[in-house]
C-alpha positions as MATLAB code, in Angstrom:
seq = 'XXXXXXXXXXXXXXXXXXXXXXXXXXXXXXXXXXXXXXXXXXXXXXXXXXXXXXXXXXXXXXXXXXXXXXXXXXXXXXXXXXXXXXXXXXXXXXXX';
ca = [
     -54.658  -56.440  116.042;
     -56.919  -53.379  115.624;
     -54.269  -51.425  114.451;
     -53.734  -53.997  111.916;
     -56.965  -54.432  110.457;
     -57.470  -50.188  110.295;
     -54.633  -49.274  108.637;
     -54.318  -47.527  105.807;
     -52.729  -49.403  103.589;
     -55.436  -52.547  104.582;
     -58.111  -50.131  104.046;
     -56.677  -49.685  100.658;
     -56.391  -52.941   99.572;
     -59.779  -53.454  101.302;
     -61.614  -50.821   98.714;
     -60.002  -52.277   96.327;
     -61.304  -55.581   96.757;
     -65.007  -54.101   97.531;
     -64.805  -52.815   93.915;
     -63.791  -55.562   92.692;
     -66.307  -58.413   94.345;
     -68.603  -55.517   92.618;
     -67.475  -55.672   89.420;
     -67.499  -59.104   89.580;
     -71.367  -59.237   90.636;
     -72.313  -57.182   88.224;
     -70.600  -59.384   85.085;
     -71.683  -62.679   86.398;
     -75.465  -63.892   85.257;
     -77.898  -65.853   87.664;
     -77.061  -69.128   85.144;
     -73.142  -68.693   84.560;
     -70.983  -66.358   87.272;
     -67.482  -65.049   86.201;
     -64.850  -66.752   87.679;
     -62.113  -64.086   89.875;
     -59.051  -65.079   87.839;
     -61.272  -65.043   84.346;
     -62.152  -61.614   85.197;
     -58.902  -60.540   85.840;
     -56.876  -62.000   83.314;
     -59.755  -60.426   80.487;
     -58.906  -56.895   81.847;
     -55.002  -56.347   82.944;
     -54.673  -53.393   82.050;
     -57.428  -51.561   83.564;
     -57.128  -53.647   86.765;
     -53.288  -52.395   86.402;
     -53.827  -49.214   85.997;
     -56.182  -49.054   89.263;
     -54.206  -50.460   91.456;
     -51.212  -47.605   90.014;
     -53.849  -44.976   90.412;
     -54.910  -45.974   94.085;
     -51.429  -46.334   95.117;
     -50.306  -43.214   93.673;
     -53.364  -40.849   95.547;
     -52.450  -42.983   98.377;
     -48.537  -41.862   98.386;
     -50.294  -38.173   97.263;
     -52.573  -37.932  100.550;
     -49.856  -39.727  102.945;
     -47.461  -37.238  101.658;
     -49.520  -34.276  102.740;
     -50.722  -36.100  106.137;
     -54.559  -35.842  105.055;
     -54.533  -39.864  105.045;
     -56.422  -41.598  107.012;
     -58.191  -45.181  107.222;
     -61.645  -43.914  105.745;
     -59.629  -41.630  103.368;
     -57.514  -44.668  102.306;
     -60.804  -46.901  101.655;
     -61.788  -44.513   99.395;
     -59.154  -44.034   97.368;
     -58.748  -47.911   97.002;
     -62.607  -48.097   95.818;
     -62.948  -45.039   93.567;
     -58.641  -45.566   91.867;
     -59.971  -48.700   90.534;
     -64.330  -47.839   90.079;
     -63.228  -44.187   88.062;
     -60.204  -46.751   85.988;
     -63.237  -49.203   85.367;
     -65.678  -46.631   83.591;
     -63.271  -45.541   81.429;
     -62.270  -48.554   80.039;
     -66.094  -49.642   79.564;
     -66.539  -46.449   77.879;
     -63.704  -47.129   75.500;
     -64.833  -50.729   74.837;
     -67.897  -49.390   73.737;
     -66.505  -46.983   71.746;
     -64.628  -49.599   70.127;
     -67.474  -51.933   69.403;
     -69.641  -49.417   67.750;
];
């Protein structure tokens, strides 16, 4: 069951969803939170193009054996955190 819960590709999708309860915190307001499917159907694209990006330096580490379950974490946080500042930068580049 250990095994289970540690590996990599859990820890992955385990990142992942750290960044995104995050992301979700940090939209809601004390008086209205963002609903999980609102937030993800406003922002397919980026949430798309995290989830390519994690998997893809996943398959990039396991391919040169430097993954492991802390390694894998990572990726699955920063794929979709580096994906997410990029498309509030170009939002805001848009609005101005």
């Amino acid at each position: 069951m250990i095994d289970l819960i540690s590996h990599p590709l859990a820890m992955l999708a385990y990142g992942m969803a750290c960044n995104l309860l995050m992301a979700l915190h940090s939209a809601s307001k004390p008086d209205k939170p963002v609903h999980p499917v609102e937030f993800l159907r406003s922002r397919p694209y980026a949430i798309g193009l995290g989830v390519v990006a994690s998997l893809a330096a996943f398959g990039g580490l396991h391919a040169t054996d430097e993954l492991g379950p802390i390694t894998a974490l990572g990726v699955g946080y920063a794929g979709s955190d580096i994906l997410q500042r990029f498309a509030d930068r170009a939002a805001s580049r848009l609005q101005r």
